[in-house]
MIMI-544276 format. One record per residue: z negated, y negated, x of N, C-alpha, C in turn; residue in three letters. Coordinates in steps of 0.05 Angstrom, whole numbers, plus 5000, padded with zeros to 4 digits. Layout:
BEGIN
ZYXZYXZYXala;...
END
This chain:
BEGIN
073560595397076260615408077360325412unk;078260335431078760015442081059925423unk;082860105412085360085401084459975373unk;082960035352081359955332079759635339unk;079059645363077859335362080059125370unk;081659145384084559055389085758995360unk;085659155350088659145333090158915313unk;088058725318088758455308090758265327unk;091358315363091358175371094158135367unk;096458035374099458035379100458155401unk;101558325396102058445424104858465431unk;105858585455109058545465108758705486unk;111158815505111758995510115359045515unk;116259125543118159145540119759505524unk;122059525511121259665491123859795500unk;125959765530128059895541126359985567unk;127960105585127060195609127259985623unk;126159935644126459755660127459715678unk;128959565694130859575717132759465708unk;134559595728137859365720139459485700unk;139759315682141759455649143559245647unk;145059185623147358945611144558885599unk;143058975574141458935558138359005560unk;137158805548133658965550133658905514unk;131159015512129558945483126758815491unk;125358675479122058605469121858615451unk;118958785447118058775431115358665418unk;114958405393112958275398111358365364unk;109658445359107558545338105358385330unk;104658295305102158175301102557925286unk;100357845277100657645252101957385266unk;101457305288101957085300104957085318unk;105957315311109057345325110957155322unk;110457095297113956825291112156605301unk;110056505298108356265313108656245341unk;109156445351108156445382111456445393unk;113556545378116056545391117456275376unk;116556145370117855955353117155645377unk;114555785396115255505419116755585435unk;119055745438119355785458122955865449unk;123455845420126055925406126355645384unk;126455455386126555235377129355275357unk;130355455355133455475350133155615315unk;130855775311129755915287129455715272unk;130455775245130555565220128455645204unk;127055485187124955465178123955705163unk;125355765151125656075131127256305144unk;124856505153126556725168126356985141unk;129357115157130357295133129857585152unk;128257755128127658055145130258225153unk;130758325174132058445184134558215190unk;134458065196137257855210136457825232unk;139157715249138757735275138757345278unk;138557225301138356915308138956945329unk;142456735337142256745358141656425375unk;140756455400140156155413139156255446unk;137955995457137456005475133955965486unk;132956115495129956045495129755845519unk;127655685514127255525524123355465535unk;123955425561120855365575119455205565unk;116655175554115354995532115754735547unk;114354815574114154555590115654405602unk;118754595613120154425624123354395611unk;123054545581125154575565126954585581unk;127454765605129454975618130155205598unk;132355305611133855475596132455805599unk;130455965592130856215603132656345597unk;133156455581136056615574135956565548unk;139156625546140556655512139656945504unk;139756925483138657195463139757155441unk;138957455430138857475399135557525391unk;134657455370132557495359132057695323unk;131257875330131058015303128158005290unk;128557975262125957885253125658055238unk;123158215231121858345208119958295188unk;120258215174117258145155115658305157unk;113158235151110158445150111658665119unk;110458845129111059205116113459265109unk;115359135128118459235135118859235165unk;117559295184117059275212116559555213unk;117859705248116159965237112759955239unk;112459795255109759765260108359725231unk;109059605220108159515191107559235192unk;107859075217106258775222109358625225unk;108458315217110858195224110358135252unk;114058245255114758315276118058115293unk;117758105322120457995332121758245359unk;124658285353125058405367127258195388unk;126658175415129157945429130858155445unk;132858075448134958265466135658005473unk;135058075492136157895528137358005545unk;138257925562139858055591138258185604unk;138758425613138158665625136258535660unk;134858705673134158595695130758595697unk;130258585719127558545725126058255722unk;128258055727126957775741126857665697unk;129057725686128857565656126857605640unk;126757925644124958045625122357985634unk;121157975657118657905671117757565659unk;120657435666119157165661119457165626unk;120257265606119757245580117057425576unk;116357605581114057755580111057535594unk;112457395612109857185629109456965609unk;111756845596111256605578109556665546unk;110756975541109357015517106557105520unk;104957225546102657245543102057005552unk;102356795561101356515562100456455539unk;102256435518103156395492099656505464unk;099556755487096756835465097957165456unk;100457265467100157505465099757705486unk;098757945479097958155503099458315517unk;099458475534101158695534100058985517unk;102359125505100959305490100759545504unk;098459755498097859965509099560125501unk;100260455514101460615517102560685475unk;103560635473104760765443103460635423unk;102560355430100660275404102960095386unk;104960005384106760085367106660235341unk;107160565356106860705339103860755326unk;102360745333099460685325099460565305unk;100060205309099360105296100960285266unk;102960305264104760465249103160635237unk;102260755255100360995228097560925220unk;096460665231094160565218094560325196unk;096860295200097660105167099960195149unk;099560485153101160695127103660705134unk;105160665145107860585151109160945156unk;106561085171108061315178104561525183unk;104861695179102861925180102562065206unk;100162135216100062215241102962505249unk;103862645237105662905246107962635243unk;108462445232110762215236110662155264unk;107862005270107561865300109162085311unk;107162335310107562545338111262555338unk;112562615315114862595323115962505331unk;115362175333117661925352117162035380unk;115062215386115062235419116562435423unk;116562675396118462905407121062785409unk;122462595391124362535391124762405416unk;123662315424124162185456124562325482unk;122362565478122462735503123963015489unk;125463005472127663215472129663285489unk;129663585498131163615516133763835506unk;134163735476135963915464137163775441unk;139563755437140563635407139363765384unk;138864065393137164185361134064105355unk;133264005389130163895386129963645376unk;132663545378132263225375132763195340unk;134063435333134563425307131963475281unk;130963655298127863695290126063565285unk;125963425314123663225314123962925297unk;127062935282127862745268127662745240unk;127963035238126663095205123563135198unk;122663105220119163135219118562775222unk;120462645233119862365232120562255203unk;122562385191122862345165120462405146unk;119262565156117162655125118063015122unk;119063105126119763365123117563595128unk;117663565155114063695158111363605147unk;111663405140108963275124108963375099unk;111763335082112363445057110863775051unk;111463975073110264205066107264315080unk;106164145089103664065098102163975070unk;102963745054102163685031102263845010unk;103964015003104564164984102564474986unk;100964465015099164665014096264435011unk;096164165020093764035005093364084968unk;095863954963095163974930095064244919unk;095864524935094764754923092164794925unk;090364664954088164724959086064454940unk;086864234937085764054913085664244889unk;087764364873087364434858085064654852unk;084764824874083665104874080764954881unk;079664814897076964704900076064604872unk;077864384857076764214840075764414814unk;078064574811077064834787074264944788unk;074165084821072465254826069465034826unk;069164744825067864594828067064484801unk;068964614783068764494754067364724743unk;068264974748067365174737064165254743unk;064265124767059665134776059064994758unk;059764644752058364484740057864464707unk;059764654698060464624672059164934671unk;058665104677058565434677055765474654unk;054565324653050865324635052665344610unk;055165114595056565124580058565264572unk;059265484593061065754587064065594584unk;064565314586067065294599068965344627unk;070865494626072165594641074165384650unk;075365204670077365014676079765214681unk;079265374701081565644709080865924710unk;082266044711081466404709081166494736unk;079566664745079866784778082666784776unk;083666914774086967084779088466804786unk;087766514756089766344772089466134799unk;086666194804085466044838087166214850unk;086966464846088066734868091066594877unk;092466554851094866584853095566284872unk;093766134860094165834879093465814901unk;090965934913090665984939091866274953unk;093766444937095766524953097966474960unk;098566334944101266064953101165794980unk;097565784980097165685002097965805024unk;097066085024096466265046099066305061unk;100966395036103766395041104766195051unk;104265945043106865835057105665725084unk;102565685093102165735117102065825136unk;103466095129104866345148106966285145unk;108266255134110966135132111865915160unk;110265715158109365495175108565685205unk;106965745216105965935231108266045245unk;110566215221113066355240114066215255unk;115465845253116165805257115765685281unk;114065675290113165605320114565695344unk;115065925345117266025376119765985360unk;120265895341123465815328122965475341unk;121465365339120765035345121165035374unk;119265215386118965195419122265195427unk;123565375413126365495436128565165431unk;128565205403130064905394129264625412unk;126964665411126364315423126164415452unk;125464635468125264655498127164825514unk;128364915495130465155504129965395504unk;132165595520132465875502132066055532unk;130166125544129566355566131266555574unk;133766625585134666815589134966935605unk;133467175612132767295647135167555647unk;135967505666137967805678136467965683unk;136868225678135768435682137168755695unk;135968945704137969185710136969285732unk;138869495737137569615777139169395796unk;138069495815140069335840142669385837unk;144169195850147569225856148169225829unk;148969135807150269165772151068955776unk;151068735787152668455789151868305774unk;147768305776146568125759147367835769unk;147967765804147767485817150367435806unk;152967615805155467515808155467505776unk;154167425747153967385722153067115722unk;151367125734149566855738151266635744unk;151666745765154066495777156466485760unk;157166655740159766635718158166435696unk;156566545686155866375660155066055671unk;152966045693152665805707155565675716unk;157365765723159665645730159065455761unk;157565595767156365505801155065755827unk;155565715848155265985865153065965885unk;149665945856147365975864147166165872unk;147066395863145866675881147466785889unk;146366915912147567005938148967295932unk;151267325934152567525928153667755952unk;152168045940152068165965153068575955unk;153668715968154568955957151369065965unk;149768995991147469105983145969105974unk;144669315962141969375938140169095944unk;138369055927136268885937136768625950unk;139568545948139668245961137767985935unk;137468075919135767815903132767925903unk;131267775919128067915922126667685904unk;128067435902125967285886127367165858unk;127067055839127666915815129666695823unk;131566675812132766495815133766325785unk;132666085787134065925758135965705757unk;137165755731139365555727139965425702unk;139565235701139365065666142864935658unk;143665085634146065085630145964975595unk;147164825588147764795562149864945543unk;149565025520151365085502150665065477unk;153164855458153164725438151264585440unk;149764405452147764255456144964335458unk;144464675461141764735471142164765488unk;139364805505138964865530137965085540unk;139365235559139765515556138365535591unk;136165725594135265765621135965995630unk;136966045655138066365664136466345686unk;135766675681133666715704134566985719unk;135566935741135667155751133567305773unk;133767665762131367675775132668025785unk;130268045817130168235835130468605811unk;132268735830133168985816130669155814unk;130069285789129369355777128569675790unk;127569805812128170055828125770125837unk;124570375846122370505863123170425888unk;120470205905120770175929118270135941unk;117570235966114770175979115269896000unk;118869785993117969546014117169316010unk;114769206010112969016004114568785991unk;115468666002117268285992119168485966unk;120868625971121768785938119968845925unk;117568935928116069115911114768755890unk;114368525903113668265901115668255877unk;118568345879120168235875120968375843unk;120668585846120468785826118068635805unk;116068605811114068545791114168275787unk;115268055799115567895780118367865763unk;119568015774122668155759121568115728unk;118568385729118468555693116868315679unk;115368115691113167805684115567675670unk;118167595693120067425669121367555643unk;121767905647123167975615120267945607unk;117667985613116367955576115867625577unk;116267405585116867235570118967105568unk;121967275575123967185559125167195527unk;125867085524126566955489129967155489unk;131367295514132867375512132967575547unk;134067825538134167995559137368155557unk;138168035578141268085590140968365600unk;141268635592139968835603143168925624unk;143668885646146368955650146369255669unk;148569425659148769655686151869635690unk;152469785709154669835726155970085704unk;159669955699160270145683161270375697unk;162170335726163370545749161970735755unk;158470715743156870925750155070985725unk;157071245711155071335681153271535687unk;152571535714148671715715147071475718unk;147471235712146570985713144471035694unk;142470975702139471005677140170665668unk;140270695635141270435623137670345618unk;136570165624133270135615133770015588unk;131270145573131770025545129369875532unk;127969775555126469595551124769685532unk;122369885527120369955506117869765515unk;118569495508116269305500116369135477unk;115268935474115268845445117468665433unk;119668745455121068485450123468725416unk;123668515396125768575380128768745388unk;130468885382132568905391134368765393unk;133868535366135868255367135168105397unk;134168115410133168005431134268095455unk;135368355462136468555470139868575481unk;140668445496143468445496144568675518unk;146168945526145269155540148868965548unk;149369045573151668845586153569045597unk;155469155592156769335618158669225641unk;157369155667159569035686160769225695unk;163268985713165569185725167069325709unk;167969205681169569335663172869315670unk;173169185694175469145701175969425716unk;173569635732174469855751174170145732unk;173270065706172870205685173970175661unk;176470375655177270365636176370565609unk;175270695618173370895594171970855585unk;171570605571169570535558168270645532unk;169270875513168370995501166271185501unk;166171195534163571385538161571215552unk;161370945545158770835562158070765530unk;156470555536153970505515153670175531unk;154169965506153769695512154469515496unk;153169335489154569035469156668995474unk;157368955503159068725515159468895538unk;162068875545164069045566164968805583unk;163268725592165168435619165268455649unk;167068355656168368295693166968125708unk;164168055715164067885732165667665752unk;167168025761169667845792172267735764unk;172867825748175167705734175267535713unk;171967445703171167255686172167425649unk;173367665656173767835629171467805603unk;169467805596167267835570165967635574unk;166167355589164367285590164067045568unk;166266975558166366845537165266975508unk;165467255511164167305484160367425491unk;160067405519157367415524155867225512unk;157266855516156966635507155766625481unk;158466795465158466825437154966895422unk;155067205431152967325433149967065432unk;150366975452147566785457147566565430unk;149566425425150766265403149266385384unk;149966675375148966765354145166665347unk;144866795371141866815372140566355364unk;142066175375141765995373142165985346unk;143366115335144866005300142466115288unk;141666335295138366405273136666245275unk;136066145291134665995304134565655284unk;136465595277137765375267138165395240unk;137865625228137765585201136165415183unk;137165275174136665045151133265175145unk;131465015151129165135138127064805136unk;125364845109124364605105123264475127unk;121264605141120864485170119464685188unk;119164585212119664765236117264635257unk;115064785257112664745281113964665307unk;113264395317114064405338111464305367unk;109764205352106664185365104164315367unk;103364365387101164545392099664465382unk;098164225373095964185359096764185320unk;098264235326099664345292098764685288unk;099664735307099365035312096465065307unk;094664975326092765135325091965065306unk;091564745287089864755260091665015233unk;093364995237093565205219093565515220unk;092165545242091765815254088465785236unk;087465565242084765535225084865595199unk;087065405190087865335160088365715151unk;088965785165090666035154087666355156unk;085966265180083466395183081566415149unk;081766115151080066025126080866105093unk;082366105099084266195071084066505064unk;084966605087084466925088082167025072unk;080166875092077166885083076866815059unk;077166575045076766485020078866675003unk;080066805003082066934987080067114981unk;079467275004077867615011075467574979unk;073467324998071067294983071467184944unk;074567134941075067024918076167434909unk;077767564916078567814907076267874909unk;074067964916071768104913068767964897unk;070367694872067767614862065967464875unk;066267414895063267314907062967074903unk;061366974906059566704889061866514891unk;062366284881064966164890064165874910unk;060165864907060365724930060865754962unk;061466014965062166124989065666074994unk;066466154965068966034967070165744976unk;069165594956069465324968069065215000unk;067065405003066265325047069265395052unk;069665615043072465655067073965565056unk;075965425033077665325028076964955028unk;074764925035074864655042075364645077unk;074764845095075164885123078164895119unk;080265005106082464965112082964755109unk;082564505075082064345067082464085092unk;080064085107079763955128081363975150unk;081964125156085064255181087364115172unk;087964095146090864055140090363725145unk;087963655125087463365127088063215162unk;086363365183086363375211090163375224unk;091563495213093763495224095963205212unk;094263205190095662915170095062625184unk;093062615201091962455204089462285188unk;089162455166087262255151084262375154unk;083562465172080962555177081962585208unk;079862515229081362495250077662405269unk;078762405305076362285306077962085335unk;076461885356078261725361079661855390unk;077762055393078662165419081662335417unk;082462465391084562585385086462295381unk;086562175372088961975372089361815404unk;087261805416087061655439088961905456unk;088562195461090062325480092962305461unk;094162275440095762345435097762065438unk;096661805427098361595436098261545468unk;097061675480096761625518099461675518unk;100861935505102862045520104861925520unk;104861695503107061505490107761345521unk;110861195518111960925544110260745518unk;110260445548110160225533112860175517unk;111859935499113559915484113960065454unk;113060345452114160545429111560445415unk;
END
């Protein structure tokens, strides 16, 4: 891995976006960082203090011109996040400053750094654990205050914390079952079956536990699917355009005016909420509807929420009640046109709202809120990466297995295969067993600079 033979060198990197700002950042890594900015910051006093800032003016080695004034922040080695001593400069924003400070310091003997090696270096000199790395990127490409909140307690240690707490159940249950072969000629016992059982069912548990939380992770950090649904004419377009608060779909008294999907990305309380509206729901042989119809029933089964709406002016209205796998909590049944209907004791519906008068639509809102608030409950931590996912789909295969072959007696070196296969999965998601092709796709996805 090129990143492993590198990792001595000093590297830099601009560490803001680039273009025109008031402000930029650099960022410079590696043993030779305060050496290499110290020709070029003449203004740094002999003894630098970790975490203070220095302010002055940099200056061209050769023609002791002015490049720009700055501040300079210093980190000592294993108080950096990188873990290396480190300089951070904030200079004036712009293409032409940042270019020529980035040109003088690789003169200087430093490199430019590859995509996220930053954070790299960070998790190869202990500073932070691989599910740490992965989170500075969720935290970056969050497209939700609840994802960003997530990906900040997994940057903390939170998800690592209960990741570990199924290693030291699975240390414990190997080393017994490993003590109990070697010592067995001597009829010493280290643990009883029953208490491996009980420790590698505590594993099992709380990596199902882990497991649920994955479509709770997905909706938080990517947002929350919500497709309109119903027959034609119910005033699925004229809802859309209420909760959107914009007059995307085409609003029409005849049947069948929405033949294709239409979407709209709306926020509330800081998630991100997708509305999908889709073609009425009816028996038709005319081809572009019939198109329209079936990808209608494709978006309810992978919506995370189904707006089921009918017309309250018409109670021979077949209400659909959706017999697929979706939950009922998932299920919101809508009655429009509650403004031309005042008998509402004899319909059937969550929510009684006006499209044309904007009447329920605030507590339709409500409704969705709710579903965000389960969603959000306080829980130690929350899957939010696919390659998390699938090792503990392993982790959780293996266990099963090792449980089975531990309840039924069988030799316990069969046991140990499978509880060292989870063993290894958890290790795999920790970062500390790893190979270089998995860290290489995963820091790719990183900007320079991080």
């Amino acid at each position: 891995m090129a990143r492993l033979d590198r990792d001595s060198d000093t590297i830099c990197a601009l560490a803001t976006p680039s273009g025109v700002g008031a402000l930029s950042v650099i960022r410079i890594s590696g043993e030779r960082a305060v050496q290499i900015i110290r020709n070029i910051a003449q203004f740094l006093p002999n003894d630098l203090i970790s975490h203070r800032a220095y302010y002055g003016f940099l200056r061209d080695l050769n023609s002791d011109e002015v490049i720009d004034e700055v501040i300079l922040t210093y980190f000592e080695k294993g108080k950096s996040f990188s873990g290396e001593e480190s300089i951070e400069i904030s200079c004036h924003g712009g293409h032409i400053i940042t270019q020529q400070i980035l040109r003088v310091l690789i003169s200087l003997g430093t490199r430019i750094a590859q995509k996220g090696e930053f954070t790299y270096r960070a998790f190869i000199n202990g500073r932070i654990d691989l599910p740490q790395a992965e989170a500075v990127l969720s935290v970056i490409e969050s497209q939700t205050t609840a994802g960003a909140k997530l990906a900040l307690r997994q940057l903390q240690g939170g998800f690592s914390a209960s990741l570990k707490s199924i290693e030291d159940e699975l240390v414990w249950s190997l080393s017994r079952l490993e003590a109990n072969i070697d010592f067995s000629s001597e009829f010493i016992e280290f643990a009883s079956q029953n208490e491996i059982i009980l420790r590698v069912e505590k594993a099992l548990n709380d990596t199902q536990k882990l497991l649920k939380t994955y479509n709770k992770g997905r909706i938080l950090k990517s947002g929350l699917k919500v497709v309109l649904a119903g027959p034609p004419n119910v005033g699925k377009s004229s809802i859309l355009n209420r909760l959107s608060k914009q007059d995307r779909a085409i609003v029409s008294s005849t049947p069948g005016t929405t033949r294709d999907t239409i979407e709209i990305e709306i926020e509330i309380d800081g998630n991100k909420v997708l509305l999908i509206d889709t073609a009425g729901i009816h028996e038709t042989e005319e081809q572009i509807e019939l198109q329209g119809v079936e990808r209608a029933l494709k978006e309810q089964e992978a919506a995370d929420i189904i707006l089921s709406i009918h017309d309250v002016t018409n109670p021979g209205e077949k209400i659909e009640k959706f017999a697929t796998e979706k939950s009922a909590q998932n299920i919101i049944y809508v009655g429009n046109k509650s403004d031309l209907n005042h008998d509402k004791e004899k319909q059937t519906a969550d929510i009684f709202l006006s499209a044309s008068t904007g009447e329920g639509i605030e507590e339709l809102f409500e409704k969705i809120k709710i579903f965000f608030n389960l969603q959000n409950e306080e829980t130690s931590a929350v899957l939010l990466n696919a390659r998390h996912y699938e090792l503990l789909l392993k982790t959780e295969i293996h266990l099963s297995s090792g449980l089975k072959l531990l309840k039924g007696s069988m030799s316990p070196e069969f046991v140990i295969s499978e509880l060292q296969e989870s063993f290894y999965a958890i290790l795999e998601i920790l970062g500390r067993r790893f190979d270089d092709d998995i860290l290489d796709r995963i820091f790719s996805d990183f900007c320079l600079g991080k």
